[in-house]
C-alpha positions in Angstrom: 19.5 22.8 9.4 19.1 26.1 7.5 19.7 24.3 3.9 16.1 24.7 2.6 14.2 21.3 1.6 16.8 19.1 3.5 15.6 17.4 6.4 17.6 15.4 9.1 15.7 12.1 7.7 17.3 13.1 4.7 20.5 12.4 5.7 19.5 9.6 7.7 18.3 7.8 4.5 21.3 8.5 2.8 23.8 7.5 5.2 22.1 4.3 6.0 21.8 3.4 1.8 25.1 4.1 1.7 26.3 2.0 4.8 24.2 -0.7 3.0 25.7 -0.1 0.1 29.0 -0.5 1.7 28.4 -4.0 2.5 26.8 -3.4 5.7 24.4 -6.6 7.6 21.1 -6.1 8.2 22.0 -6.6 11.9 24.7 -3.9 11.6 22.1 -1.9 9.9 19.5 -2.3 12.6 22.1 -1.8 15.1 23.3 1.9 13.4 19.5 3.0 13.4 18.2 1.5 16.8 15.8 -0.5 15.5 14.3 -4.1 16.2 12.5 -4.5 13.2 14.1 -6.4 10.1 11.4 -4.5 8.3 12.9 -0.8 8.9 16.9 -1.8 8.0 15.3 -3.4 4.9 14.4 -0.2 3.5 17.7 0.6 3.3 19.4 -2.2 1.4 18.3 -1.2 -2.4 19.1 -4.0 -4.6 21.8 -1.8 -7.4 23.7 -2.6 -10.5 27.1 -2.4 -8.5 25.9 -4.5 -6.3 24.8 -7.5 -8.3 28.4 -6.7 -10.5 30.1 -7.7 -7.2 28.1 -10.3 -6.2 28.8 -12.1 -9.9 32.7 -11.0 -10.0 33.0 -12.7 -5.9 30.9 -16.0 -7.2 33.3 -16.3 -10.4 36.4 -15.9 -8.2 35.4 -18.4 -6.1 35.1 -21.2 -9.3 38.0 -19.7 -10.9 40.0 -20.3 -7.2 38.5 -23.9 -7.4 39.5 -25.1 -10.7 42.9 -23.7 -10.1 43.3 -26.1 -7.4 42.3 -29.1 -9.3 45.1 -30.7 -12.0 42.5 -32.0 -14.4 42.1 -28.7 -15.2 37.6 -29.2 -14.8 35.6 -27.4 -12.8 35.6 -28.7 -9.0 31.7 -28.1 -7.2 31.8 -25.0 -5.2 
């Protein structure tokens, strides 16, 4: 690639962490690299800070969403 240390894998890794990262499936993610194994996408999906952020904001929108639909003004099960 004539950039010294940088390897085609390279960029393979990164833009399969960052399709991941993007909210990608593990089938999706399987599907992008042509692979069968669950094993090889899994690689890719690095458990990150942002990602656990979004996963709490999505889960507190979701109760907020619920109570606002109930009068009584408590907390309907999700």
């Amino acid at each position: 690639m004539g950039i010294k240390g940088l390897h085609f894998h390279d960029l393979r890794h990164t833009g399969n962490t960052l399709a991941a990262q993007s909210g990608a499936s593990l089938a999706d993610l399987k599907a992008r690299m042509g692979h069968d194994s669950d094993r090889a996408a899994l690689i890719y999906q690095h458990a990150t800070r942002d990602a656990d952020q979004k996963i709490a904001d999505a889960l507190s929108a979701r109760v907020e969403a619920e109570q606002g639909k109930n009068d009584g003004g408590t907390a309907m099960p999700v």
